[in-house]
N, C-alpha and C positions, 0 to 999 in steps of 0.2 A: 257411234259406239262409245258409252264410256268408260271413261280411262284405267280403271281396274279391270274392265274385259277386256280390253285392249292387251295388257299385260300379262291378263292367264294364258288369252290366247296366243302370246306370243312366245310365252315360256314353253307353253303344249306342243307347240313347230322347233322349237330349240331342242326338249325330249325325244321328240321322234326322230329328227336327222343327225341328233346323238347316238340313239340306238341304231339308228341304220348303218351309221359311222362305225359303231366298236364290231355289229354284225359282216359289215365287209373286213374290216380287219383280221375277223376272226379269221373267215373264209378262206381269206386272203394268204393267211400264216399257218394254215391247217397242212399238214405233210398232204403233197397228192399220193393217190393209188398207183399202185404199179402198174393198173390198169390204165390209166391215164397217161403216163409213162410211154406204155406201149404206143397206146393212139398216136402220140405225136411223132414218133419216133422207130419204135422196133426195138428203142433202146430198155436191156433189163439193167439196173445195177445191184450185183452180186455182194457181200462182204464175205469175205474168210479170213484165218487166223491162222498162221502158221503154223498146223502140227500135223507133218507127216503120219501117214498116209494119208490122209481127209483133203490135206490143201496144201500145197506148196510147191517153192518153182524150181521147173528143171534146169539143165543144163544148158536151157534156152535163153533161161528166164520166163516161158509161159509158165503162166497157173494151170497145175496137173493136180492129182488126186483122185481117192475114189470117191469121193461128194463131188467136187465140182466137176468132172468126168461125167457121171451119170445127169448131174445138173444141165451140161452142154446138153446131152443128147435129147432128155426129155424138153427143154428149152426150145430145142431148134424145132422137134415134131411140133410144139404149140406156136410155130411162126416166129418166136424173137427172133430176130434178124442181128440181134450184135448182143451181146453181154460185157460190160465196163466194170471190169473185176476191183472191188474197195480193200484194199487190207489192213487189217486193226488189230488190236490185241482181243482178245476172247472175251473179255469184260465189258469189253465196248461194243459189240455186237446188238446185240439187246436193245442198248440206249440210241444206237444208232438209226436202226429201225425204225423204232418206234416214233422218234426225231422224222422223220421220212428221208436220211441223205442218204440209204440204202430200200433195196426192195425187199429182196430177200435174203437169207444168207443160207450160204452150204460153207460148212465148217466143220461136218461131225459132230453136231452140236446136239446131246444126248435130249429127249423129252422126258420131262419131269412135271407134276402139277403146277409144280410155281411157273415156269416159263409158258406151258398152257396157256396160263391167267395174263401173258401179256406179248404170246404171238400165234397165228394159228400154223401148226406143225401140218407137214404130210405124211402117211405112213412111212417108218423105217425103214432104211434100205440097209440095213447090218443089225444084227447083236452079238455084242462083244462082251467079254469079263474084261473087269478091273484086273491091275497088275502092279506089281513096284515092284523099281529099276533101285537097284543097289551094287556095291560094290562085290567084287568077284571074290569070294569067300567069307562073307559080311558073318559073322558067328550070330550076332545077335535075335537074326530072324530067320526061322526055318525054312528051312528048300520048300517046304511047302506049307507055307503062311495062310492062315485063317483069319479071316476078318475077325470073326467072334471072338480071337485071340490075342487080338494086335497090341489091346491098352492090357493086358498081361506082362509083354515082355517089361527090359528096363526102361526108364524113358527116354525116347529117340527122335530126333530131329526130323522131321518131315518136310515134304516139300509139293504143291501140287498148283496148278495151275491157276489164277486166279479166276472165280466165277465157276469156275467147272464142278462137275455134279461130283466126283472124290473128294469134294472137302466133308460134302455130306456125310460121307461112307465114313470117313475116317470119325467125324464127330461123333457118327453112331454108334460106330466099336468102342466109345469110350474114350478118345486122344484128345486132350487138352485144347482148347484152342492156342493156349499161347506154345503148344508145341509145333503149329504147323505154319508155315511160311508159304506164301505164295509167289508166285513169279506170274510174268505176262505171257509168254511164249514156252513151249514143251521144251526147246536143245536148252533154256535157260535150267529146267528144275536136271536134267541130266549133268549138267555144270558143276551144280549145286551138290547133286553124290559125287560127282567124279571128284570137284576140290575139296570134299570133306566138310563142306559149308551144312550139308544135310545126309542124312541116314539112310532117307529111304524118298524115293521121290514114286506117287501115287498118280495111275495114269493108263489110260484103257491099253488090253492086252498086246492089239494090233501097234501100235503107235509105241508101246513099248519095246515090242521087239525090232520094228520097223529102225528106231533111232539106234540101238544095241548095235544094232548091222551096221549100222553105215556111219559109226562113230567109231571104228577101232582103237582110235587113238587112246580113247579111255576104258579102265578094265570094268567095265560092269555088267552085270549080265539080269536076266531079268525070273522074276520069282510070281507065279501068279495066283491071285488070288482066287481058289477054284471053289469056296462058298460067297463069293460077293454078288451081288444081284444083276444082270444081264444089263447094260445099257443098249439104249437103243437110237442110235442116232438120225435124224432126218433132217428134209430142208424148211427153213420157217418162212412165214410172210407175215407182214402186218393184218390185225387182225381185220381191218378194213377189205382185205384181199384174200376171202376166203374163198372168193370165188376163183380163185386164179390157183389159188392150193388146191382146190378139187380138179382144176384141169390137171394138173399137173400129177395128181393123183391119179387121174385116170389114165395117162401115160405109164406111172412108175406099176398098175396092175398087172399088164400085162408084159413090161420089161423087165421087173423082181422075178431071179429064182431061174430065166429062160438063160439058153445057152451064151449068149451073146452078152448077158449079166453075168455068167461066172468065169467066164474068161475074162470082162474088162476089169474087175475085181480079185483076181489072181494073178495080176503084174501087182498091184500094193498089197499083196500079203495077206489077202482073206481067204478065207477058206472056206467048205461046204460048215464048217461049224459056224462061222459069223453069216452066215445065213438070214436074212429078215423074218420074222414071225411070218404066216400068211395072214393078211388081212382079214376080220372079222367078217 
């Protein structure tokens, strides 16, 4: 062979177990499925974010709520044998995912088109109105607050979780972005009205009054916003494990709305109003 074919040829074997090379690394570094997950193991791993009622630990320390509560049950009818619960702040949920060091999350974590686009959701098991947590005689915002109205009053300090679908709300009524402050956890934007650091802290109705109760120490009380748009929260998976959402979808059909769904959901504060849509 002479000595220029020798050299294509050997550059051509150098390309190919190059590509095979970056090809297994990809492979290699790709997040696995939850599906995968399971096979080896049984093991699900969960993320949630601490904002009562949805997810937070009791006087045990287990992780309680009405997401990861319904999470457990439909879980266990699809065989998980263990759930290795992740906690993060609400922002990092998402990125976490997607990363694959989480499977799923139950969090309360509202569906919206953008998060659509980068996890696949299951039908809702709640809808809830918006609300803001203010201080107990607050003059500036009326007992009974309109979205449509909100960038009318004077301008006021806000506060709302970071990531969460109420930044939306608020941007839409008009409020400033540099008016609104966010924080990582819900008892932090309660802090925030109660030390006067903010005005008014933006935050689904359940979870608003839920914190109200079991915070006496500070005087606020809650005001809700009764034209704001219905969020609807659910559990997400990556989008690779859509087929594991559908199971699990077919679990949460027949368990939404039945007797044994509104009792577990009436020790955290729901009611026949936060009720899930019925599925299409």
């Amino acid at each position: 062979m002479k000595p220029h074919k020798r050299l294509l040829t050997a550059a051509l074997l150098f390309i190919v177990l190059l590509t095979g090379a970056a090809l297994w690394l990809v492979q290699r570094n790709a997040p696995a499925t939850a599906a995968s997950h399971l096979q080896r193991g049984g093991t699900l791993r969960v993320g949630f974010a601490l904002e009562p009622p949805y997810a937070y630990f009791d006087a045990h320390g287990q992780v309680t709520g009405e997401a990861t509560e319904i999470f457990k049950l439909m879980a266990n009818q699809m065989g998980v044998e263990h759930i290795d619960w992740v906690r993060l702040d609400f922002a990092h949920l998402l990125p976490e995912l997607q990363l694959g060091r989480i499977d799923a999350i139950a969090a309360g974590m509202f569906v919206t088109p953008e998060r659509q686009r980068e996890a696949a959701f299951t039908r809702p098991t709640a809808r809830v109105r918006p609300a803001l947590v203010v201080r107990k005689g607050e003059a500036t915002i009326p007992h009974e607050p309109l979205l449509a109205n909100l960038s009318a009053h004077p301008p006021l300090r806000w506060a709302t979780i970071h990531g969460a679908a109420e930044n939306g709300l608020l941007f839409q009524a008009g409020i400033a972005p540099e008016q609104v402050a966010t924080v990582p956890q819900a008892h932090r934007g309660m802090r925030a009205v109660a030390e006067s650091s903010a005005d008014a802290f933006a935050i689904s109705a359940v979870t608003a009054w839920y914190l109200v109760a079991h915070n006496t120490q500070w005087a606020l009380e809650v005001r809700t916003l009764s034209d704001g748009p219905a969020g609807l929260p659910a559990f997400a998976f990556r989008l690779d494990d859509a087929r594991l959402r559908d199971q699990m979808n077919q679990q949460l059909q027949t368990f939404l709305g039945s007797d044994e769904h509104r009792e577990l959901v009436q020790a955290f504060g729901f009611t026949s109003d936060e009720m899930p849509p019925e599925a299409p």
